[in-house]
TIMAR-684750 format. One record per residue (C-alpha): x, y, z; residue in three letters. Coordinates in steps of 0.02 Angstrom, whole numbers. Layout:
% TIMAR-684750
{{X, Y, Z}, ala}
...
***
This chain:
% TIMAR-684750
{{2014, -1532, 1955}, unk}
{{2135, -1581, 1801}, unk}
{{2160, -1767, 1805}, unk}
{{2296, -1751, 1679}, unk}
{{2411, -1639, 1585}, unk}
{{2515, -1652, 1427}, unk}
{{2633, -1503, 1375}, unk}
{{2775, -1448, 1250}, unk}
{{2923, -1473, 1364}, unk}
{{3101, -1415, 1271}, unk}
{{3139, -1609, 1294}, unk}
{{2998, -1675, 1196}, unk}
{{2819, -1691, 1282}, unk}
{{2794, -1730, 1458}, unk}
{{2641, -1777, 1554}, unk}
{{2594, -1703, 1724}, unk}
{{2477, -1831, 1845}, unk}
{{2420, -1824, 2029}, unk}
{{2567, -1816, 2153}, unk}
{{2695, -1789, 2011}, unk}
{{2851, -1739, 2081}, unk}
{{2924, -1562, 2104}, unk}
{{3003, -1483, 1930}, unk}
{{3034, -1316, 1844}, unk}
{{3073, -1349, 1657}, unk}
{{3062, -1233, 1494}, unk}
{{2909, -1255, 1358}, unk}
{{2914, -1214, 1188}, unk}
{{2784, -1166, 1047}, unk}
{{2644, -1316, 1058}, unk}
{{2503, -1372, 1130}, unk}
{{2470, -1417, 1307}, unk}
{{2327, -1528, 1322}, unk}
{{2220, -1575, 1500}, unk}
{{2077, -1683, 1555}, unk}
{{1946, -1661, 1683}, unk}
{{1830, -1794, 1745}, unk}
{{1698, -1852, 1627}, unk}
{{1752, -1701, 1512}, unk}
{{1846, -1697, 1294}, unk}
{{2001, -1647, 1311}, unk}
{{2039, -1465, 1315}, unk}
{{2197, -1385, 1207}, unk}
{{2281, -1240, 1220}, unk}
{{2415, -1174, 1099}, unk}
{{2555, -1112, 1215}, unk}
{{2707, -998, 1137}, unk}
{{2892, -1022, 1246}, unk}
{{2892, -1005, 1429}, unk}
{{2907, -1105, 1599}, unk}
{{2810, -1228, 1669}, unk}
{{2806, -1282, 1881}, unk}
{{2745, -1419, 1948}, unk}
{{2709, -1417, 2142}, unk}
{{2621, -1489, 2279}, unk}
{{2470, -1560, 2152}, unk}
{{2464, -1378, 2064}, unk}
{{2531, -1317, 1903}, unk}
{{2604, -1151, 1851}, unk}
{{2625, -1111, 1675}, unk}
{{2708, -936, 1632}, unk}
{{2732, -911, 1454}, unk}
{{2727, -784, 1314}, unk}
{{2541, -809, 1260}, unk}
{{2409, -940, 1271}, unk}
{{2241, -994, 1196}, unk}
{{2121, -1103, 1218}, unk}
{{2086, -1174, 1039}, unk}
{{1903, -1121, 1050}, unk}
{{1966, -936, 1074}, unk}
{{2069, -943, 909}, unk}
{{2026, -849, 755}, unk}
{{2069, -978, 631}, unk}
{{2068, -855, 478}, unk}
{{2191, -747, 567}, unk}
{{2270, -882, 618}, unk}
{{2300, -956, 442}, unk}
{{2313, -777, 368}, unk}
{{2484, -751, 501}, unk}
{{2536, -922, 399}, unk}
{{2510, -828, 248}, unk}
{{2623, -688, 299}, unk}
{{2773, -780, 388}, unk}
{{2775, -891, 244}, unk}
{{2792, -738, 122}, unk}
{{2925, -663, 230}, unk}
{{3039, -819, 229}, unk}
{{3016, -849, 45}, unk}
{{3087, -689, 11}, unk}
{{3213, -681, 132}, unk}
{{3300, -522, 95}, unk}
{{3433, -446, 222}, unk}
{{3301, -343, 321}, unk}
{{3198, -495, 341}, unk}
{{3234, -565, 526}, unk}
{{3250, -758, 486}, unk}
{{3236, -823, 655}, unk}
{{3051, -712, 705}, unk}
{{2976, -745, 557}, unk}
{{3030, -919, 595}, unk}
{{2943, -915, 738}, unk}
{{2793, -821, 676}, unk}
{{2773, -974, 573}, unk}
{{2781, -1103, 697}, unk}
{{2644, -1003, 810}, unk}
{{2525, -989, 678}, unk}
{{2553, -1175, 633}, unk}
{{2510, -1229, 800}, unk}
{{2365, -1116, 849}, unk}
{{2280, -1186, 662}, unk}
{{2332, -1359, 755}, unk}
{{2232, -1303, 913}, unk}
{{2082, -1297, 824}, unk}
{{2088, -1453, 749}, unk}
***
């Protein structure tokens, strides 16, 4: 059982405890965090999505996650690399907002493993 749970809420961070009351909200790129009994902290770098909060249980849908002991941190810092590259040059075929937010994902998974 998860004693607690921190994630990226659109609003700024939000924590999650026992009996918390009912609430749908969005999440965005970073990390949700959660502790177990007697247990470190466990991270996982989340991408945009939804997150529920219901009768003690937690529902996260969102466009990836990983735990930050799953995450390759030289393709992670080689995707920083590239999104980087791609907004330095910013040409007219270079889509500013996904490279954008190819940037902030790899960002946050090399802040998962951290």
């Amino acid at each position: 059982m998860v004693n607690s749970l921190t994630a990226p809420a659109s609003l700024g961070s939000m924590g999650v405890l026992h009996n918390h009351a009912p609430l749908l909200t969005t999440l965005e790129t970073g990390l949700m965090s959660y502790n177990k009994a007697g247990q470190e902290p466990q991270h996982i770098a989340l991408d945009n999505g939804l997150m529920e909060v219901s009768n003690n249980h937690v529902l996260v849908l969102v466009q990836a996650a990983e735990k930050a002991q799953d995450i390759d941190l030289s393709r992670a810092e080689a995707a920083l690399n590239r999104a980087k590259e791609r907004l330095s040059v910013r040409t007219k075929d270079i889509d500013v907002p996904r490279a954008e937010a190819a940037l902030k994902r790899a960002l946050n998974r090399i802040k998962a493993r951290q």
